[in-house]
C-alpha positions as CSV (number, residue, x, y, z in Angstrom):
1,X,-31.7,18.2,-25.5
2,X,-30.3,21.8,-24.1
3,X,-29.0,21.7,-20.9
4,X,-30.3,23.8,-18.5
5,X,-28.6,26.7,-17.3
6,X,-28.8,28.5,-13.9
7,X,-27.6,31.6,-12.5
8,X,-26.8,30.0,-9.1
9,X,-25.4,27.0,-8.4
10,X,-26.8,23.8,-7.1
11,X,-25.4,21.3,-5.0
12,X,-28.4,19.0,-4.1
13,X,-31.7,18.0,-4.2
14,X,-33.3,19.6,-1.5
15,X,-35.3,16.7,-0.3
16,X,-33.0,13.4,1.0
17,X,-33.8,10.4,-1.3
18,X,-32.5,6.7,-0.2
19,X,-29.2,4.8,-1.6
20,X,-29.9,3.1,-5.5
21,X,-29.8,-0.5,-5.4
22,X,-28.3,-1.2,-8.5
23,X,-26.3,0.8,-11.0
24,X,-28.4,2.7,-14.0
25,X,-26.1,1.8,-16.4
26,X,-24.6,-1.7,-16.2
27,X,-20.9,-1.8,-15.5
28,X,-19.1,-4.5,-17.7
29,X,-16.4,-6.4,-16.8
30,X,-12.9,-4.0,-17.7
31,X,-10.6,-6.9,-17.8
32,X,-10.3,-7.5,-21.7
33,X,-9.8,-3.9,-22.5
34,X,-6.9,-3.3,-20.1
35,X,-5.4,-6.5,-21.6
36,X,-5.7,-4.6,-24.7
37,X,-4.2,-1.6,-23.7
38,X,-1.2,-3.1,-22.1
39,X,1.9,-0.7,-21.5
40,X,-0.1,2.0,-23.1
41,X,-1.0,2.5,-19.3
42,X,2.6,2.9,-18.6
43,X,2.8,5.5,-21.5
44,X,0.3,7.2,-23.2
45,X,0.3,11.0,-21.6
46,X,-2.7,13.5,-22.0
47,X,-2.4,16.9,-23.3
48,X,-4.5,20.0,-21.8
49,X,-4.6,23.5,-22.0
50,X,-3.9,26.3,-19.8
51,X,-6.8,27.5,-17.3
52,X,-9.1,30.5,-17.3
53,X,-7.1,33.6,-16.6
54,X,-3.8,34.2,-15.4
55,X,-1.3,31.5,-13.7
56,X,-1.4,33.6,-10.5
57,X,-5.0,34.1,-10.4
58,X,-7.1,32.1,-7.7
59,X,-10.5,30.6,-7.6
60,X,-12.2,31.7,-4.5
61,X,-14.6,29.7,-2.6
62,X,-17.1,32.6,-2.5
63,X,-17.2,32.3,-6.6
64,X,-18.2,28.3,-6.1
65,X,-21.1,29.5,-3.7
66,X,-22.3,32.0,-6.1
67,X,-25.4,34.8,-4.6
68,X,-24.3,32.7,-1.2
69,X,-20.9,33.3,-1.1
70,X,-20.1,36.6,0.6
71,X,-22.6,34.8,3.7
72,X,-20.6,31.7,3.6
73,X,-17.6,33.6,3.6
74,X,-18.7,35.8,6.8
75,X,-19.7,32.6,8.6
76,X,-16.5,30.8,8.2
77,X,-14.4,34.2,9.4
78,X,-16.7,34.7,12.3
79,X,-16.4,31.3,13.5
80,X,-13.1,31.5,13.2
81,X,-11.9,28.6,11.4
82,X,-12.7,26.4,8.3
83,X,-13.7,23.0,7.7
84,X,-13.5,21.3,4.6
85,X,-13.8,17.2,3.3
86,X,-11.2,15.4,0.8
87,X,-10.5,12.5,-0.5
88,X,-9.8,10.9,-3.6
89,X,-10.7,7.3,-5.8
90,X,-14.1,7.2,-4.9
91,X,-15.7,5.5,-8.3
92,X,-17.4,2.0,-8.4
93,X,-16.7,0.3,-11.7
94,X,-17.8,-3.1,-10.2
95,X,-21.5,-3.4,-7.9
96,X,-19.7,-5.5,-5.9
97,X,-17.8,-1.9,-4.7
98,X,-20.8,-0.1,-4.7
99,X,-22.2,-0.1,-1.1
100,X,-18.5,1.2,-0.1
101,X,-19.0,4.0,-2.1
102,X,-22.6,4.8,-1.1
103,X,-21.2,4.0,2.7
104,X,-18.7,7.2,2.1
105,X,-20.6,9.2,0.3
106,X,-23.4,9.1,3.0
107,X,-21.0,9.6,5.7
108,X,-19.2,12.7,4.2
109,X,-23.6,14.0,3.8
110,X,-24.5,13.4,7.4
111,X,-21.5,14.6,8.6
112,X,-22.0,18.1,6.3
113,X,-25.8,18.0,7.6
114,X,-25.4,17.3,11.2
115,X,-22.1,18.7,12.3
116,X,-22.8,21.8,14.3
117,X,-21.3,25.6,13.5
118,X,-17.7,26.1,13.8
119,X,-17.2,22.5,12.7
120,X,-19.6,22.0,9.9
121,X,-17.8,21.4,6.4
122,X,-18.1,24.0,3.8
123,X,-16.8,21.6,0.5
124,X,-15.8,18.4,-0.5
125,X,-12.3,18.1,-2.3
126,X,-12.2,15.4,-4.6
127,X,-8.0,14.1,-5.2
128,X,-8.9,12.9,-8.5
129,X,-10.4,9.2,-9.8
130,X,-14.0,9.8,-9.8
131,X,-14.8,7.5,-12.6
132,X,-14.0,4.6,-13.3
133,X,-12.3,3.4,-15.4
134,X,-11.6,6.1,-17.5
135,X,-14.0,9.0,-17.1
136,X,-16.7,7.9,-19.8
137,X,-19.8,10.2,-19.6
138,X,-22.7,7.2,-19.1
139,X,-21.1,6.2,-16.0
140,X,-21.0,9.9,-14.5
141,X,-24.3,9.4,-13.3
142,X,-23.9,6.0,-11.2
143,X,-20.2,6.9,-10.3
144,X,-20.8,10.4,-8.8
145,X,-23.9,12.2,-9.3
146,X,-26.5,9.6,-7.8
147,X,-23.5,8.8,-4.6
148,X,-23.4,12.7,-3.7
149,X,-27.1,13.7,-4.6
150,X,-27.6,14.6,-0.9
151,X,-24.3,16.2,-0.2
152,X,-25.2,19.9,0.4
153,X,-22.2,21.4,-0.7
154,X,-19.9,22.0,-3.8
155,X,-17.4,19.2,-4.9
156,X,-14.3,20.7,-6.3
157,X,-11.7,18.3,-7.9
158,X,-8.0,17.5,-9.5
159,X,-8.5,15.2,-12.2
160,X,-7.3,11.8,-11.6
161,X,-5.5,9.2,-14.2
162,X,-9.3,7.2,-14.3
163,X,-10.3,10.7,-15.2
164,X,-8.2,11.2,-18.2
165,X,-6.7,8.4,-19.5
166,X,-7.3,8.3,-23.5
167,X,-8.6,5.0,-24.7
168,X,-7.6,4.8,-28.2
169,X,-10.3,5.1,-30.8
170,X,-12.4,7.8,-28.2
171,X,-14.0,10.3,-30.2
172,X,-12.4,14.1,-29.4
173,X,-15.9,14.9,-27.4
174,X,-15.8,11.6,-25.4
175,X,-12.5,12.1,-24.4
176,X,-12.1,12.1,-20.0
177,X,-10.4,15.6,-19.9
178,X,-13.6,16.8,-21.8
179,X,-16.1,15.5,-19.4
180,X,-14.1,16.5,-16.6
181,X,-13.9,19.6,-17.6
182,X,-17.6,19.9,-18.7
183,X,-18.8,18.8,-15.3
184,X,-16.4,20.9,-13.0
185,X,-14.8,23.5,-15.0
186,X,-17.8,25.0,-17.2
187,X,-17.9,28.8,-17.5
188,X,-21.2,28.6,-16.0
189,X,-23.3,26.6,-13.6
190,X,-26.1,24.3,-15.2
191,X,-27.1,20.9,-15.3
192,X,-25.0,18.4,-17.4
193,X,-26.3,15.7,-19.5
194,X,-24.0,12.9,-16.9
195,X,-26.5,14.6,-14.0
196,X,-29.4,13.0,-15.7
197,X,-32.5,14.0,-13.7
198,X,-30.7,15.1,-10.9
199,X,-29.8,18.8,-10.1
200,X,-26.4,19.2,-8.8
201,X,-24.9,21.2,-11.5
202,X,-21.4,21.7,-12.5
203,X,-18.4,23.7,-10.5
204,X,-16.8,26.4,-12.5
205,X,-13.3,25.8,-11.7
206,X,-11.1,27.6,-14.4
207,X,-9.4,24.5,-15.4
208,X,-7.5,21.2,-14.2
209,X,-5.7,22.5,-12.6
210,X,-6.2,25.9,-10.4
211,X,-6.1,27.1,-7.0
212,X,-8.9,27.1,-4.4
213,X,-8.6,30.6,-2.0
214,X,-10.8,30.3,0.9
215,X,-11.1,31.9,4.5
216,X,-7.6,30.6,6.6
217,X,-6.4,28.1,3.8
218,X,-5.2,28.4,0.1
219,X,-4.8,25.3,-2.0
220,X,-3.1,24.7,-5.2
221,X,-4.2,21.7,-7.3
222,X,-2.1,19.8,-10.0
223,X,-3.2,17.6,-12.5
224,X,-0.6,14.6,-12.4
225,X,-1.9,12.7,-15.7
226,X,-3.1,10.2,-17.0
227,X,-0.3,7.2,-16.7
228,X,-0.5,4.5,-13.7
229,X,2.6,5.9,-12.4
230,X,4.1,7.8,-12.1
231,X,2.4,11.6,-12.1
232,X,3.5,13.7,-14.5
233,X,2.7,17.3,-14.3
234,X,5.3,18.5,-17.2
235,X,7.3,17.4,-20.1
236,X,9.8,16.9,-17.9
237,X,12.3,18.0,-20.9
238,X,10.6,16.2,-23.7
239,X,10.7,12.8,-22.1
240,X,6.5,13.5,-22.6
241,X,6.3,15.3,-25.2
242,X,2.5,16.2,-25.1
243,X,2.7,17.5,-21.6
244,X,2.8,21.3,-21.7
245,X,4.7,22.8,-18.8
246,X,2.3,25.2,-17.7
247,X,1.9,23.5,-14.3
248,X,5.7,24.6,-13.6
249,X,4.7,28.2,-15.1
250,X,1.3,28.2,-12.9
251,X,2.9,26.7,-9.7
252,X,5.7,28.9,-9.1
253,X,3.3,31.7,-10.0
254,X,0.9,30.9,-7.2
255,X,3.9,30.5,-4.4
256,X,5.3,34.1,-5.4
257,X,1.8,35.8,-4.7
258,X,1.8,33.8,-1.3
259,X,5.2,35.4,-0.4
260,X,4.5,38.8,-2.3
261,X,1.1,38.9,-0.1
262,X,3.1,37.6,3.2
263,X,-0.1,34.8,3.1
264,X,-0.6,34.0,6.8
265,X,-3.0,30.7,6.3
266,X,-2.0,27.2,5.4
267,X,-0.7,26.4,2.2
268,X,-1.8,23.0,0.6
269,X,-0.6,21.3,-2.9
270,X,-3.0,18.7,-4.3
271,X,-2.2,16.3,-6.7
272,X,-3.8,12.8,-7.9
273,X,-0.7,10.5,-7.9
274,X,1.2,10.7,-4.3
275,X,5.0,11.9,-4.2
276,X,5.4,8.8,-1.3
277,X,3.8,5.5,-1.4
278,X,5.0,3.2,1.0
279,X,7.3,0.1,-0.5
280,X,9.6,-2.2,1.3
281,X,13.6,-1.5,1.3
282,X,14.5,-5.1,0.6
283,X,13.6,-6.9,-2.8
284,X,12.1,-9.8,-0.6
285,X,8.4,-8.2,-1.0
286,X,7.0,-6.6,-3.8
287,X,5.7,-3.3,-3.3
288,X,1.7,-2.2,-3.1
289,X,-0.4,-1.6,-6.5
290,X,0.9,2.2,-7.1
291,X,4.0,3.9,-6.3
292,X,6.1,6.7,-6.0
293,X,6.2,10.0,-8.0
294,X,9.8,11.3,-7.0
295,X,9.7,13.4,-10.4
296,X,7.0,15.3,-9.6
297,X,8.3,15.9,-5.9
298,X,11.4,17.0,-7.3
299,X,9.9,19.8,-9.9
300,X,7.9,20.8,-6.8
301,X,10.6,20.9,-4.5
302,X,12.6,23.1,-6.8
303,X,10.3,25.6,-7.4
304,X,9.5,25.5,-3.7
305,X,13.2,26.7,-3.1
306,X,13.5,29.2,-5.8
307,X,10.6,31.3,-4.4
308,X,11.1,30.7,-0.7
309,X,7.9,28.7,0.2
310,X,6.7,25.4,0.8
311,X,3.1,23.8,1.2
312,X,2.5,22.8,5.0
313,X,1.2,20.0,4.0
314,X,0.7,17.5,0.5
315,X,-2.3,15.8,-0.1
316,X,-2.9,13.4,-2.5
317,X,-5.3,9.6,-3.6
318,X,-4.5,6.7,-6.1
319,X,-3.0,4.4,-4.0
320,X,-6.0,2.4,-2.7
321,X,-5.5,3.3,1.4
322,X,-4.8,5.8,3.7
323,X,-1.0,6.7,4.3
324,X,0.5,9.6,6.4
325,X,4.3,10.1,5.7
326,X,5.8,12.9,7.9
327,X,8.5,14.8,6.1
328,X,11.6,16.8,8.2
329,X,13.7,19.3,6.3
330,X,15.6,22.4,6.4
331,X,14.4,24.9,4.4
332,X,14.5,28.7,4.4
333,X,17.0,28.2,7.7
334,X,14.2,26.3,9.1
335,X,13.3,22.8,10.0
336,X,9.9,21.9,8.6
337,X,7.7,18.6,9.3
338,X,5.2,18.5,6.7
339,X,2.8,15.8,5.9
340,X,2.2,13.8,3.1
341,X,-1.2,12.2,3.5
342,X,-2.3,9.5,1.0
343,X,-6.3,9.3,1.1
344,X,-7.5,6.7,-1.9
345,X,-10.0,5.3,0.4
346,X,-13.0,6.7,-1.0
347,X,-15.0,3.3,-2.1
348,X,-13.5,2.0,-4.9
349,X,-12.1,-1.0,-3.4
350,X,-8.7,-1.3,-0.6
351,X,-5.1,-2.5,-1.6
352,X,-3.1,-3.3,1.3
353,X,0.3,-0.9,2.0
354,X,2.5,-3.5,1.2
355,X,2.6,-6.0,-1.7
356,X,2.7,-9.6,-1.2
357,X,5.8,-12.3,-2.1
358,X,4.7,-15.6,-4.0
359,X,1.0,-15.5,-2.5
360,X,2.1,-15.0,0.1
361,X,0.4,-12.1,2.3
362,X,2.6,-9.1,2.9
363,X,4.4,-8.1,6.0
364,X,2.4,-4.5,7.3
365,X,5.0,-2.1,8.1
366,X,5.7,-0.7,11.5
367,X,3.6,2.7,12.7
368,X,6.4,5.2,12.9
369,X,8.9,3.3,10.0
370,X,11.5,5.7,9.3
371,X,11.7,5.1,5.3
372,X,13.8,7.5,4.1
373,X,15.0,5.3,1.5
374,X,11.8,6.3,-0.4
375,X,13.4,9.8,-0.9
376,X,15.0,10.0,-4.6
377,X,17.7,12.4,-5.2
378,X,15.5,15.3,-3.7
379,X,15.6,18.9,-4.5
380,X,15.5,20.2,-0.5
381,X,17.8,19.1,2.3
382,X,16.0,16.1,3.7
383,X,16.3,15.1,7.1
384,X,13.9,12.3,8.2
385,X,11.0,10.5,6.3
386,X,9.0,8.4,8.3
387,X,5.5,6.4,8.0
388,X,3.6,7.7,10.6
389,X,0.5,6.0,10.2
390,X,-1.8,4.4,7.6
391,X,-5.4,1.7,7.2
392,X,-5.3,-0.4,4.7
393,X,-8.4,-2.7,5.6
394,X,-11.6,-0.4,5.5
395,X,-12.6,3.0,3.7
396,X,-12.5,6.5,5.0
397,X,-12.0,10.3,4.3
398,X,-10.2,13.3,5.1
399,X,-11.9,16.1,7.2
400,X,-9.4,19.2,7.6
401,X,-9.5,22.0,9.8
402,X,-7.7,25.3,9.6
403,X,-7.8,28.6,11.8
404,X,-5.4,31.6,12.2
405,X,-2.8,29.5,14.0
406,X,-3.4,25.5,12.9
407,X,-4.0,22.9,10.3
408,X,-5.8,19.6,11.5
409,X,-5.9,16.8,9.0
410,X,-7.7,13.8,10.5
411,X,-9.0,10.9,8.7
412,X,-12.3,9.2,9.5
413,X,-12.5,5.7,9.5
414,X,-15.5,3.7,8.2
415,X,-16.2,0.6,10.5
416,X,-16.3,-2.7,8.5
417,X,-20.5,-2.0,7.7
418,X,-20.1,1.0,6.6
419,X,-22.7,2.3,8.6
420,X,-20.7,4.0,11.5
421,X,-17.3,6.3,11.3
422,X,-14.6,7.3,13.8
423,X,-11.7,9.8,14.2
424,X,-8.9,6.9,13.2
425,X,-5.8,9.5,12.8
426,X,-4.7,13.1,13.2
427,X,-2.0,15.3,12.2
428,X,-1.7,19.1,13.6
429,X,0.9,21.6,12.2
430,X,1.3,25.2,13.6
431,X,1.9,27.6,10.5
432,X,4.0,29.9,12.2
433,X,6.4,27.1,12.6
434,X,5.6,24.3,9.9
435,X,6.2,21.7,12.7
436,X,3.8,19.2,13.7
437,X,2.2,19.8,17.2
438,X,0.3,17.3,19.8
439,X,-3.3,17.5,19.3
């Protein structure tokens, strides 16, 4: 049937409705088709094309509002500050993850519902793995539109490797990129055929990658691709072929407006697959289910220092837990202390930070572990990297804060029933300085 189109968008519907006790369409089991794909995980690449418009062109926050916009964006500037969700692998492929899904989702709504003015959200960002397991359209509506149908705001997202990983045989039309894309970066707002009979409609991002400019903050997504690990956000030479490098194109693009405008606000870069995961120096433990993307870090790190700016802080999902890695570097004759916060904890299940030896269960690093050792021939004069903090047992989201002078990244922990959240950690950095500050 047509799908409805509307000149404004939608973000709820209106009237709060209770948690589903089942999935719509049943899940089956995955394990027989990741046996079949095998390596392919390891090295089967997407292509995409370039956004909507130019590479330096931004998406603004007032555009994702719509007829509401210029009143959002007068409330945010008057109060002085804004405050925005994210997090990142929040699809439920198995009912038995379900309820930890529903327990975030419902937190992230009651927290955009009750939370009083300056310090009421104004968007979810999603860091990419919505659906699982690889973004097929009948499970849109059990993995993300019935989870957020009473979250009152708009969901903007980075694609995630569940969200475009090519399963051989896919017809062009099925493929994840195209759903992706048809859900949050349609030209238009109306209701998609994943949405079913619910009203949220789709965000109008100008691609898979773009840039979000809003009151106090600007943030530049990436798409990393579609491999396990490690993200990919170029051909990196022709070792993947299929890649394009427009990301490299697009990302330097987007750093020399921010230093051609002077931009005051915080700077964020986005991306799926994280540049740090923790992993143990010695051999004697394995390391957790995902790792490191040094690559990627390095391509961003060198375009970094060819236009003069870095992000004041990197935010990233996919590994299964919450991970806060404070960077210290010299750069632009200036030591920086940027952040590099892992948030996968979004209800599709919890891997612990470390990997385990033989069965046996894995030794939990130290809060504080200076793991510099994780840094891999990088592209900036590194002077410290250190594991400031991380929760590997229960699920929880990011809930950021900026103003004229500060950037507050805190991560709210669920409670082992779901049903009640707390302020677990929290990083502040002034951006006049790029160092981390006491709360």
């Amino acid at each position: 049937m047509p799908q409805p189109v509307f000149g404004q968008p939608i973000f709820n519907e209106g009237i709060a409705s209770a948690d589903p006790s089942h999935f719509l369409v049943p899940h089956p089991s995955d394990n027989q088709l990741y046996k079949q794909l095998g390596d392919a995980l390891q090295k089967n690449t997407v292509g995409f094309g370039p956004m909507r418009g130019k590479p330096d062109d931004t998406y603004t926050l007032a555009t994702a509002y719509g007829a509401r916009g210029d009143d959002t964006v007068k409330a945010i500037l008057a109060n002085g500050k804004i405050v925005f969700h994210a997090m990142g692998d929040s699809g439920a492929s198995d009912f038995r993850d379900y309820t930890s899904q529903l327990h975030v989702a419902d937190q992230l709504t009651a927290d955009a519902l009750q939370s009083p003015s300056p310090d009421r959200p104004t968007f979810l960002y999603h860091l990419g793995d919505i659906v699982y397991n690889f973004g097929e359209t009948k499970y849109y509506y059990d993995q993300f539109y019935e989870p957020f149908r009473n979250y009152p705001l708009p969901i903007l997202a980075i694609p995630g490797n569940h969200d475009s990983f090519l399963v051989p045989g896919t017809a062009p039309e099925a493929a994840p990129l195209e759903i992706f894309s048809h859900n949050f970066c349609a030209t238009q707002p109306g209701i998609t055929v994943e949405a079913g009979d619910l009203h949220r409609t789709s965000m109008t991002q100008p691609g898979v990658y773009f840039t979000l400019d809003a009151p106090f903050v600007r943030i530049i997504g990436l798409f990393s691709n579609a491999l396990e690990d490690p993200g990919v956000i170029s051909s990196e030479g022709g070792k993947w072929p299929n890649v394009p490098d427009l990301q490299l194109e697009y990302l330097k693009a987007q750093l020399t407006r921010i230093q051609s405008e002077n931009y005051s606000g915080a700077v964020l870069i986005t991306l799926h697959h994280p540049p740090f995961v923790f992993a143990p120096q010695s051999g004697a433990q394995s390391p957790g289910s995902h790792g490191s993307s040094p690559s990627v870090l390095r391509q961003i790190d060198t375009i970094c220092s060819e236009v003069g700016v870095y992000p004041h802080a990197i935010l990233s999902g996919h590994a299964h837990n919450y991970q806060r890695f404070t960077r210290t570097l010299s750069f632009g004759g200036k030591n920086r202390e940027v952040p590099f916060v892992v948030c996968g904890s979004g209800g599709h299940h919890i891997n612990s930070v470390g990997g385990s030896n033989s069965g046996q269960p894995s030794a939990e690093p130290v809060f504080g572990t200076d793991v510099s050792y994780l840094e891999v021939n990088p592209a900036v004069q590194v002077t410290k990297l250190v594991l400031a903090k991380y929760q590997d047992t229960e699920f929880g989201y990011l809930r950021v804060a900026v103003d004229g002078q500060r950037l507050r990244i805190a991560f709210h922990l669920l409670d082992g029933t779901g049903l009640n959240q707390s302020e677990y950690d929290v990083v502040t950095v002034d951006l006049a300085t790029s160092t981390v500050v006491a709360n």
